[in-house]
Every structure is written in structure tokens, then in C-alpha cells.
C-alpha positions in Angstrom: -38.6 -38.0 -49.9 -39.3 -41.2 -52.1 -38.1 -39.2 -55.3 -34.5 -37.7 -53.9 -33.6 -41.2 -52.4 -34.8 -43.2 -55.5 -32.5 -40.9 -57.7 -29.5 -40.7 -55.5 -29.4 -44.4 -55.2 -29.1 -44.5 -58.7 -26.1 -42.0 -58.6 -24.7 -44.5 -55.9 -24.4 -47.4 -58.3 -24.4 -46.0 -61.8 -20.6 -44.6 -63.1 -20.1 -41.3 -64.4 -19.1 -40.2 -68.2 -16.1 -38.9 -66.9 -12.9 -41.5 -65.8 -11.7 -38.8 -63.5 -15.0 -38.4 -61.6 -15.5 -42.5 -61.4 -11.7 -41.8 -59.6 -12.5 -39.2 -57.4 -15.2 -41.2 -56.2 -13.7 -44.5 -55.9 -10.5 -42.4 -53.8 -13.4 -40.8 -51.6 -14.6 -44.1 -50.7 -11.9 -45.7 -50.3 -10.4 -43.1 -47.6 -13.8 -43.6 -45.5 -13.6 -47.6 -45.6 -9.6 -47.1 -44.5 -10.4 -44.2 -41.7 -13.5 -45.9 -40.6 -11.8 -49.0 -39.5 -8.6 -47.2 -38.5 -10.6 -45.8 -36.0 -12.4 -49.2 -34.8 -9.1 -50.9 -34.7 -7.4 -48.3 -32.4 -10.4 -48.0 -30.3 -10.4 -52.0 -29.7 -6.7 -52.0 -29.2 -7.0 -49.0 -26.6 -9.7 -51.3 -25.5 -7.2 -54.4 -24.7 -4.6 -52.2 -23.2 -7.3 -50.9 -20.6 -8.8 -54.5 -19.6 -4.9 -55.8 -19.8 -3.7 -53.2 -17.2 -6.4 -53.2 -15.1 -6.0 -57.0 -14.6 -2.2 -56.8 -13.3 -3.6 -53.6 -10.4 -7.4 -55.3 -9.9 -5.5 -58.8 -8.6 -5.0 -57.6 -5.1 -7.9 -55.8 -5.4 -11.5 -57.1 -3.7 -14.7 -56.6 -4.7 -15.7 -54.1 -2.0 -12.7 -52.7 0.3 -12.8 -50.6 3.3 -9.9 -48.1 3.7 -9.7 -45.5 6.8 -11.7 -42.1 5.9 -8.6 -40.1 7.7 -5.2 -41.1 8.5 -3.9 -45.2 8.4 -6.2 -47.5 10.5 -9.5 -47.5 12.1 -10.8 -50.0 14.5 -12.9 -53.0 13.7 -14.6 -54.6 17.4 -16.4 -58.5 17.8 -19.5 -56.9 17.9 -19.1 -55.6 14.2 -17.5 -58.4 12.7 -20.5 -60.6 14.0 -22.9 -58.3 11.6 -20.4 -58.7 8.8 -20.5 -62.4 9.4 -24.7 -62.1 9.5 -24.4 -60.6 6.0 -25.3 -62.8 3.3 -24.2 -60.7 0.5 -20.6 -61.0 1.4 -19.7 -64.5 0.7 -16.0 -64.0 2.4 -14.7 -60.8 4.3 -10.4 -60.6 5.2 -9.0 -58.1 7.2 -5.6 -56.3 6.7 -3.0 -54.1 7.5 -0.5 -52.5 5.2 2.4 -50.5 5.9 6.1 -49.4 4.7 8.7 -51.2 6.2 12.4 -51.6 5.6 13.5 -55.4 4.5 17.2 -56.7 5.3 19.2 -60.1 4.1 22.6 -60.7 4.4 23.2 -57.0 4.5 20.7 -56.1 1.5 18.4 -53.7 2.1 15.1 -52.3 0.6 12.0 -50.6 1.5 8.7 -52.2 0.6 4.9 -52.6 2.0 4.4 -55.6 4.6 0.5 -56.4 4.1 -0.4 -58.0 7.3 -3.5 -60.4 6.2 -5.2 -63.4 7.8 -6.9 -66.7 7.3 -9.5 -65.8 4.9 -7.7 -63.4 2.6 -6.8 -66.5 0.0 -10.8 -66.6 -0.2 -11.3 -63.2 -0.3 -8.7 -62.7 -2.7 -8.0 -65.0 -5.2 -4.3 -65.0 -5.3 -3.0 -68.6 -6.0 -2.2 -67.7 -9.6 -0.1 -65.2 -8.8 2.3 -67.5 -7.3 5.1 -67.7 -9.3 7.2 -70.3 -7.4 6.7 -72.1 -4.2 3.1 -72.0 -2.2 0.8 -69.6 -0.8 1.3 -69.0 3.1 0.7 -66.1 5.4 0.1 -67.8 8.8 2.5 -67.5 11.8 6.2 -66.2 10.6 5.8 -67.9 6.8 5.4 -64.8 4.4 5.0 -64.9 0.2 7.2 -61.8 -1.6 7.2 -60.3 -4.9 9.7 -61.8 -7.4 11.1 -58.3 -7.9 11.9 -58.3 -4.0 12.9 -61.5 -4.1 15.7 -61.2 -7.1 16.9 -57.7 -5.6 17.8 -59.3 -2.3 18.9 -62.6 -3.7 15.8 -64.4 -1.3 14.9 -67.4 -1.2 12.2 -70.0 0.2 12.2 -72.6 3.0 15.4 -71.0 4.4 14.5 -71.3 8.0 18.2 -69.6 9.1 18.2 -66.8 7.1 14.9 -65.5 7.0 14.0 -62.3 5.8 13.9 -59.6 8.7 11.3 -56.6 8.6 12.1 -53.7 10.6 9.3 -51.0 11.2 10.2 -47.7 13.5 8.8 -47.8 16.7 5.6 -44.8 16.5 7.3 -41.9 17.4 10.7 -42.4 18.2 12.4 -42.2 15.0 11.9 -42.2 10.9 12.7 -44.8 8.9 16.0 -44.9 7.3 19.8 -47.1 7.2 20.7 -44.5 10.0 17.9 -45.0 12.3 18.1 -48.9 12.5 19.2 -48.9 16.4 17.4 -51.3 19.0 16.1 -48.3 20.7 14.1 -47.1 18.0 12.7 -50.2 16.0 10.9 -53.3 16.4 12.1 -56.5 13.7 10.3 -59.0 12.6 11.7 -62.1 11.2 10.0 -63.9 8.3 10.5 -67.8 6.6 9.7 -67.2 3.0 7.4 -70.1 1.7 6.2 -68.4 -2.3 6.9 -65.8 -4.8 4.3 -64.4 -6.7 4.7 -62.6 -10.0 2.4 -59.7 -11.4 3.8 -56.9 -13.1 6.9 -54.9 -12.2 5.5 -52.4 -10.0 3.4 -54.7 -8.0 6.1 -57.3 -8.2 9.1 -54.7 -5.8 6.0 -53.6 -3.5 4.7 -56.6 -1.1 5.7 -58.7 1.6 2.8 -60.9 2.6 2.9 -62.3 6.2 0.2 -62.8 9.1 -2.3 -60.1 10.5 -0.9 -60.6 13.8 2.4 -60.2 13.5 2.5 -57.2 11.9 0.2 -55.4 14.8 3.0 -56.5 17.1 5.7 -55.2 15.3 3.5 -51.7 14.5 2.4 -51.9 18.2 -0.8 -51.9 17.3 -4.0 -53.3 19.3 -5.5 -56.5 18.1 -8.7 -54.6 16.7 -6.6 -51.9 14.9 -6.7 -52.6 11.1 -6.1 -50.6 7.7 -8.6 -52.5 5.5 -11.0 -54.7 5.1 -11.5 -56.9 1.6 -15.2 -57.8 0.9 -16.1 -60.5 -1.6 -19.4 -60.4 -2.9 -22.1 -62.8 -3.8 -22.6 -62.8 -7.4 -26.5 -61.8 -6.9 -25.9 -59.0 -4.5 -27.4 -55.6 -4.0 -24.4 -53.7 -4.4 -26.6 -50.1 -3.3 -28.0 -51.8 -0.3 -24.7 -53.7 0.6 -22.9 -51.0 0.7 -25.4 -48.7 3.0 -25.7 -51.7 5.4 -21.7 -51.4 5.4 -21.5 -48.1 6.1 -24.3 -48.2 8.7 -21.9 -51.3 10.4 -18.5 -49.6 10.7 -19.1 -46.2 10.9 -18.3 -43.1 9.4 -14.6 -43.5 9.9 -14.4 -46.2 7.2 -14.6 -45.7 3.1 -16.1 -48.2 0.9 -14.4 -48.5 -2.7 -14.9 -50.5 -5.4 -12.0 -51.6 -7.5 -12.7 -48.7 -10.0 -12.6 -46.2 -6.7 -9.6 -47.6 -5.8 -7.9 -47.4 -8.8 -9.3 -43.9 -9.9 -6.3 -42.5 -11.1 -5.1 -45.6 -13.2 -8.6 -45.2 -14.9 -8.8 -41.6 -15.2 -5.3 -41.8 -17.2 -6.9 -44.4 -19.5 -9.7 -42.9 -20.4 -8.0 -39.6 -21.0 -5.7 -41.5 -23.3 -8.0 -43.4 -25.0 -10.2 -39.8 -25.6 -7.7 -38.3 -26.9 -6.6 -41.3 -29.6 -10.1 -41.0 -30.6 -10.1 -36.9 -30.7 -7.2 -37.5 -33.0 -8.5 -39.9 -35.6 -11.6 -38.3 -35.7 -9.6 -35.0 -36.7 -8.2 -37.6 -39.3 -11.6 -38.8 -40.6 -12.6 -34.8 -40.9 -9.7 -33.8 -42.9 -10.7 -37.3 -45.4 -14.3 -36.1 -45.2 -13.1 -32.9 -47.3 -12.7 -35.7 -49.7 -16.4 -36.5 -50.0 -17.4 -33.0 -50.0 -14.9 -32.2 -53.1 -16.5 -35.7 -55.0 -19.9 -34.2 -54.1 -19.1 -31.4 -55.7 -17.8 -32.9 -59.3 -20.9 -35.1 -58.9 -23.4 -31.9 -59.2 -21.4 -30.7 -61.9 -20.9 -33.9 -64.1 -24.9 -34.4 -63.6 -25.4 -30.6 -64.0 -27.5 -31.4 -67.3 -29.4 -33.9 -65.4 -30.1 -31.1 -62.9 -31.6 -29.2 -65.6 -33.8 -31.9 -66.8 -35.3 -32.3 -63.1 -35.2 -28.6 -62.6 -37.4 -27.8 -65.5 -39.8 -30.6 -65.0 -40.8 -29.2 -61.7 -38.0 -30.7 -59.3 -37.5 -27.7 -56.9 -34.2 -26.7 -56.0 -34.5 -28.4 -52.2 -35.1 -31.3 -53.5 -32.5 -31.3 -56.0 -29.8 -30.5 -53.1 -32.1 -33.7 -51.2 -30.6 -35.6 -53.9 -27.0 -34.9 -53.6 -27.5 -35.0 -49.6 -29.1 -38.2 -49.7 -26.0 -39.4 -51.9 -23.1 -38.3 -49.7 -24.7 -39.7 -47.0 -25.3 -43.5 -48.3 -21.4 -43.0 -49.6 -20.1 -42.0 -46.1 -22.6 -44.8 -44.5 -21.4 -47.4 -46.7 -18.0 -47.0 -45.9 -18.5 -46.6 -42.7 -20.2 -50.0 -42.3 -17.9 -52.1 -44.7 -14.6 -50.2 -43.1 -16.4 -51.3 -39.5 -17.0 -54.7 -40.9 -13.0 -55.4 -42.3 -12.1 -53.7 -38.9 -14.6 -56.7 -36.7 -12.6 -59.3 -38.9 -8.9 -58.2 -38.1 -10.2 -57.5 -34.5 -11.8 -61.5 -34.0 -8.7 -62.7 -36.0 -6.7 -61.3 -33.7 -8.8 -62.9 -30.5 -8.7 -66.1 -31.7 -4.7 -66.4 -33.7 -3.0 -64.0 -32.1 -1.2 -63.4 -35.2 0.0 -59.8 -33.5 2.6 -60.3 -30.8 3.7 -58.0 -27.9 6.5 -60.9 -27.0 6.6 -64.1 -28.7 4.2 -65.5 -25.6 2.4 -62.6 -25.4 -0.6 -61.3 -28.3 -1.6 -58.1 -28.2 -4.8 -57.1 -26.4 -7.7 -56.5 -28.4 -11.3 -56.2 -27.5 -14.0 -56.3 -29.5 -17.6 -54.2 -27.9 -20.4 -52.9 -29.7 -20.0 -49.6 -28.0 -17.1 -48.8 -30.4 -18.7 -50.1 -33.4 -21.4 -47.6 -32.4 -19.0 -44.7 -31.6 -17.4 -45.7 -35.2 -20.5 -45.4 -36.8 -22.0 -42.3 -35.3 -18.6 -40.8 -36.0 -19.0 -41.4 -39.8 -22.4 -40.8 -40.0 -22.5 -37.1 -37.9 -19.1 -36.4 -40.4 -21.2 -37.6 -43.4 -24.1 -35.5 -43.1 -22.4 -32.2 -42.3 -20.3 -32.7 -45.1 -22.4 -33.5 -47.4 -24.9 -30.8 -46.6 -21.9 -28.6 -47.5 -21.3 -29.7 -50.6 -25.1 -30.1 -51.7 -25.7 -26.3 -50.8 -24.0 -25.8 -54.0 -26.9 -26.7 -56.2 -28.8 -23.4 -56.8 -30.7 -21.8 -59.8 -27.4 -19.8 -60.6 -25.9 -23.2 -61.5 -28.9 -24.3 -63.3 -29.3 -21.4 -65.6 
């Protein structure tokens, strides 16, 4: 093994006779450096994109949730939340409720969720940066909106006249529509707006934030009737045996998720995205990777008299194609590493300048992980080797002769 690496190292650095060869192989290597850190650029932008979008949905979004197994609430009694409190692996728990309600002001209309929360969901959740203007409150009849809510129906905060007024059909004795909205068949709730927070556009038209209590009146819903709980979790904790304990506390009826469970689809669409981006420019590398096998090729024939020299001083023929194997694959390895390398300098360049801009406040998200440098390199590498063993079955004593 010695011998075929020791002479195809030497074919690595020396240059052919030939200009066009000493072309052909600065081209081939060339393509791998280019495709090589095409690929770890996309795969670290792709990268971004999936840690910046999951920060705009995993905001609302605890640790550890609760959600009903069947239908929209299950019931939570003192004696259970005394075991959550006896927990020490949650450091704060929140209950909720959520629900679709229909919003009015000064004969604006829209429909939107009402998420019902108490006391300790500013602990649980940590949602003071969302708030976009004003303060966080969700106690009594004070409520915090989304700024897409908020410019739709022209709202604003402290106005203690003209609140905002929910209405949610009474349980069944009507749907919820404009036509519907008669005393008989719905229960209102009035809310003083005291903040605005300010996510992302979806999340921004979808919630109206007020207290737990209110909302179970105007559902008519008991006092231990919730549709979620929101568990924050001690940085140290056994996530397995937290969330058996959980389970053995409230029952079947009750679902644990974690944020990636409660965001499954969200994640499923990424991942299938960024899989396919990376089916695509590894399709790329393969048709450039013809390149090295062609450049292979003019190498066995530009060295063909040095073949012959081997060859009749007892080099067998496996070796020989060793030598041209062993070639392709340091070429292909190379590239891969100094095309992974250029990549790794754009990519921290990028972190730390932010020289590439979504808006002119906003860089594009970029990630750097070792994972993809791996991928990258595994990529090249498998690509390498196949293609080089192609192009070195072509030495053979027919050639030789």
C-alpha cells in the first residue's frame, strides 16, 4: 500500500508534459473546491432559516406542554396541581385555555384565538420581549393583542371606554358567525388593552391574551376545566422521568409535547426542504465528479509510458489501478477540505458582519455545525472513491501492451 500512495502523491504535485492535461486537472479541481463549498454554504443557510423560523413559532411555546388526548379541555383538580407543585423538575407550571372567538371595535370585526392564561404564565413563558408597545398584563379584564390584530381593528391601549369586546357562542346554541351575534346565543366579554406584542405575521393576527378566569366564564366552563398546561423545566432535569411522573399525575387524558412535538409539521416541512436542497446539489457534485473521472482518465494515458516502466518491473496491474485510485481520491479529498474550509470563512464572516442582508436590519441566518461539515465531506469523499474506481478500472494489460 506504501508503494501506490508514495507514487500517486507524486502524480498529485508533479505537472504533466502536456498543457492540456495540467488544464483538465486544474478545471477538475477547481469544480470540487466550488461544489464542495456550494454545498456547505447552502446547508448552513438552510441551517439559519430552520433555527430562524423555529424561534418566531417556539416563543409561545414551553418546554413541556400538556394538550387534551381527545377533544378541547380536560380537567386539572387541587389534588393534582399540589404534586405538580411537589415536583422539583419543573421550576414554573401555567395553566391555559385557548379558544376561537370573534373580536368587535367600533363595528370592526375579526375572528382570532383568546388564550385565557394566569399568573404564572410570564414565568413559564418568557414573553416580555415580544411586547412590541405598551406592558405585559393578563390579570382581571387587562388583555395584550397581536400587532396584526391591533392595526386591523384600529385598537388601541389604556382606552378604558372602548375596550375590545370578545364574543364566544354559548355551547350549543348556535355557531359562530356576524349572523349569529344575538343575546340569546352568546356570551361577551369586554377587554382594556394594556400591550402589543410583535412576532411574525401569522402569530401576530392569532392572539388575544387575557385572564384564565375570564375566559371560563365566558366559555361556561368550570373552574378546573383547562386546555393546556405549560411546564418549564429545570435546566438539570430528567426529561424521561419527568415526563412519566407527568403522565402518571394527570392521567391518560392529557398529552405531553415537547416544542418539536408541537411543532411537527413546521419541522417535518423543513427537514424535507432542507433534504431535498441537499439531494439536489449532491446530483450537482455527481455530474462535476464525471470531471475527475475524465482527468483520471488523461492521467493514465499521459503516464501510460510510466505504466509500462512499473508494469515490467513487477508492478502488478492492481496495484497500478491502486495508484490512479489512491490519486483521485487525494484530488476529490483535497478539494473537498479546502472548498469546506473557504465555505467555514464566508459562513463566520457572515456571523460576525452580516455583510448579507434579508432587510437592511435584518442579516441573513447562517449557522455554522460540524454535522454539515461532516455531511460535506462524506459527500465528496463516497463521490471521490466511486469515481475514481471507475476511471482507474481502465488500466489493464491491453493498455500496457
Amino acid at each position: 500500500m506504501h508503494f501506490p500512495f508514495y507514487i500517486a502523491k507524486r502524480y498529485v504535485r508533479s505537472k504533466s508534459s502536456q498543457n492540456a492535461v495540467n488544464i483538465i486537472n486544474f478545471v477538475t479541481f477547481l469544480v470540487i473546491v466550488i461544489g464542495s463549498a456550494a454545498l456547505f454554504i447552502v446547508l448552513s443557510g438552510f441551517a439559519g432559516l430552520k433555527t430562524f423560523s423555529l424561534s418566531f413559532s417556539n416563543i409561545f411555546d414551553p418546554d413541556l406542554k400538556a394538550v387534551p388526548a381527545a377533544g378541547k379541555f380536560f380537567s386539572l383538580d387541587p389534588g393534582q396541581e399540589e404534586q405538580l407543585k411537589e415536583l422539583s423538575d419543573i421550576t414554573f407550571y401555567s395553566r391555559e385555555i385557548e379558544e376561537r372567538v370573534y373580536l368587535s371595535y367600533r363595528q370592526k370585526g375579526d375572528v382570532a384565538y383568546v388564550k385565557g392564561v394566569d399568573s404564572m404564565y410570564q414565568k413559564a413563558i418568557s414573553v416580555d420581549s415580544t411586547i412590541f408597545w405598551g406592558e405585559w398584563a393578563a390579570s382581571g379584564r387587562q388583555g395584550v393583542v397581536g400587532l396584526g390584530i391591533a392595526n386591523l381593528l384600529g385598537l388601541t391601549i389604556n382606552n378604558f371606554q372602548d375596550p375590545l369586546v370578545l364574543i364566544a357562542p354559548k355551547p350549543g346554541e348556535g355557531s359562530l358567525s356576524p349572523q349569529s351575534l344575538r343575546a340569546s346565543l352568546y356570551n361577551t366579554l369586554p377587554v382594556v388593552l394594556f400591550g402589543v406584542y410583535s412576532i411574525e405575521e401569522t402569530l401576530d393576527h392569532k392572539y388575544v391574551f387575557t385572564d384564565i378566569n375570564l375566559v371560563q366564564n365566558l366559555l361556561n366552563l368550570s373552574p378546573e376545566k383547562i386546555s393546556g398546561i405549560n411546564f418549564k423545566v429545570a435546566a438539570d432535569a430528567d426529561i424521561v422521568a419527568l415526563r412519566s411522573r407527568l403522565q402518571e399525575i394527570l392521567g391518560e387524558e392529557v398529552v405531553l409535547k415537547d416544542r418539536r412535538q408541537l411543532n411537527s409539521t413546521l419541522y417535518k416541512m423543513l427537514n424535507t426542504e432542507n433534504l431535498a436542497t441537499y439531494l439536489i446539489f449532491t446530483l450537482v457534485l455527481i455530474i462535476a465528479l464525471f470531471n475527475v473521472v475524465g482527468a483520471i482518465i488523461m492521467m493514465i494515458l499521459d503516464k501510460q509510458q510510466n505504466s509500462k516502466t512499473l508494469f515490467s518491473l513487477g508492478t502488478t496491474i492492481r496495484e497500478l489501478r491502486r495508484i490512479y485510485f489512491i490519486q483521485g481520491v487525494m484530488v476529490t479529498s483535497l478539494g473537498g477540505l479546502i472548498g469546506v474550509g473557504v465555505a467555514s470563512l464566508l459562513i463566520w464572516s457572515q456571523l460576525a458582519f452580516g455583510w448579507l442582508k434579508i432587510t437592511p436590519s435584518l442579516a441573513y441566518p447562517v449557522e455554522f455545525r460540524p454535522m454539515n461539515v461532516l455531511i460535506v465531506l462524506a459527500t465528496i469523499v463516497v463521490l471521490g472513491v466511486i469515481a475514481s474506481r471507475i476511471a482507474s478500472s481502465r488500466v489493464s494489460k491491453k493498455l500496457l501492451a
